[in-house]
C-alpha positions as CSV (number, residue, x, y, z in Angstrom):
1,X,61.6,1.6,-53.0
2,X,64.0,4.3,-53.4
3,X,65.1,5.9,-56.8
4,X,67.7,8.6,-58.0
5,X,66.8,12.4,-58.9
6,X,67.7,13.3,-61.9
7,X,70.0,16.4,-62.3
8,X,71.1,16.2,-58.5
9,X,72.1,12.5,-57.8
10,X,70.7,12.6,-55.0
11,X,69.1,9.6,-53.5
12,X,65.2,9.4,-52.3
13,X,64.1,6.2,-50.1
14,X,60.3,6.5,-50.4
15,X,59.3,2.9,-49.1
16,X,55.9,1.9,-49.7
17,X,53.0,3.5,-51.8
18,X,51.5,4.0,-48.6
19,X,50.7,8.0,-47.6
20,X,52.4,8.8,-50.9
21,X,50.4,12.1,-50.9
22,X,52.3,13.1,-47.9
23,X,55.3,11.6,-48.9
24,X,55.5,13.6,-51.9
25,X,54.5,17.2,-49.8
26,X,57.3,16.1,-47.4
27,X,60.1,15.8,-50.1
28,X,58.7,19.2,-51.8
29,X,59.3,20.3,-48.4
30,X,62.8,18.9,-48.1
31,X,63.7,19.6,-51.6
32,X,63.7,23.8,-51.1
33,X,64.8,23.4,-47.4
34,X,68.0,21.0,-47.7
35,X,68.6,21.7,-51.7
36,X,72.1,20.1,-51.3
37,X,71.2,16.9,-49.3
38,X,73.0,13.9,-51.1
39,X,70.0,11.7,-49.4
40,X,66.0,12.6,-48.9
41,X,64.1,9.8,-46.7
42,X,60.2,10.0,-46.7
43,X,59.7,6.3,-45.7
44,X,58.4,7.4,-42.4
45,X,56.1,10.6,-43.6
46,X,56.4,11.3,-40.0
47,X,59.9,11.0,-39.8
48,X,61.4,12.5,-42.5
49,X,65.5,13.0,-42.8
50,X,68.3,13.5,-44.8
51,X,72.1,13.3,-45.3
């Protein structure tokens, strides 16, 4: 599953519901650190990028 941010555009591939609590602490996470990333992946909660 992936879905769009509103206000940004940017894109967040979020996969399964599976470990969606950590999922959603990594993308916090991402959200203040990479604020002008077109692309946030938390698929892998382990493995978190983005582009």
């Amino acid at each position: 599953m992936s879905f769009t941010l509103r206000g940004s555009r940017a894109t967040v591939v979020w996969g399964s519901a599976e470990n969606s609590s950590l999922k959603a602490a990594d993308l916090a996470a991402l959200l203040k650190s990479a604020p002008d990333a077109g692309r946030y992946d938390v698929s892998s909660p382990h493995s978190v990028t983005t582009g």
